[in-house]
N, C-alpha and C positions, 0 to 999 in steps of 0.2 A: 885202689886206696884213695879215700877225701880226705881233706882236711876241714874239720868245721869251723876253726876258727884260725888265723895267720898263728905260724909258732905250736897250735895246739896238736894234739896227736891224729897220729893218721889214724882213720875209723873204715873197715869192708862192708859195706851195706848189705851184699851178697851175704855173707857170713854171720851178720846180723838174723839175717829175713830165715836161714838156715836155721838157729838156731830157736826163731821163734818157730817157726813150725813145725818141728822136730819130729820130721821127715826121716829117723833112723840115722840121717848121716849128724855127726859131730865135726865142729870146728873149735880150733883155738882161737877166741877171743881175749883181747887186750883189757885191762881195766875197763876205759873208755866204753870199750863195744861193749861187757858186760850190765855195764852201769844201762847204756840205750835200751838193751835186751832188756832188761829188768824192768825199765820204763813200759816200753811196747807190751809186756805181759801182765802188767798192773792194772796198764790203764786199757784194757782188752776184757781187765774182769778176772783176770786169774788171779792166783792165791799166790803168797809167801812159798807153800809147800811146791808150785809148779816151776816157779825160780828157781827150786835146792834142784828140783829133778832134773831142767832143761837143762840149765847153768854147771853142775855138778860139784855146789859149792853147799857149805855148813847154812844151818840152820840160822846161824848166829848172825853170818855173815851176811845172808837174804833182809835177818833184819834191820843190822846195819844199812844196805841198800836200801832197804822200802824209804826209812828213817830220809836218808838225804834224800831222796827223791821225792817225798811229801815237803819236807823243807825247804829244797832247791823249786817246787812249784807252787809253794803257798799253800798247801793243801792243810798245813798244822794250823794255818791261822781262823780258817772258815770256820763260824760258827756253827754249832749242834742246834 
């Protein structure tokens, strides 16, 4: 387990890289690690819909995620 930031939550890199390549095995992932996961799969070109699959979370929820993670990287603000 790392920590990324002093104070912030412990993150499995292992369990991360696991679940982005979804190798058949599954792990329980932490908020945090979900959120990294959802990052890694975004920005690799994959879709909203490969989040619900990898992750095993709602539709709703993936959006939720894309949303702060466009947010949290500036992505909402680049112009068309």
């Amino acid at each position: 387990m790392q920590e990324l930031m002093p104070g912030g939550p412990d993150i499995d890199p292992v369990a991360i890289l696991v679940m982005i390549n979804l190798n058949g095995r599954e792990v329980e992932l932490n908020r945090t690690e979900k959120m990294i996961t959802a990052a890694f799969i975004l920005a690799a070109g994959g879709l909203q819909a490969d989040v619900v699959t990898r992750l095993r979370i709602s539709k709703a929820e993936a959006s939720r995620m894309h949303a702060r993670i466009r947010e949290a990287t500036g992505l909402d603000r680049i112009p068309a």
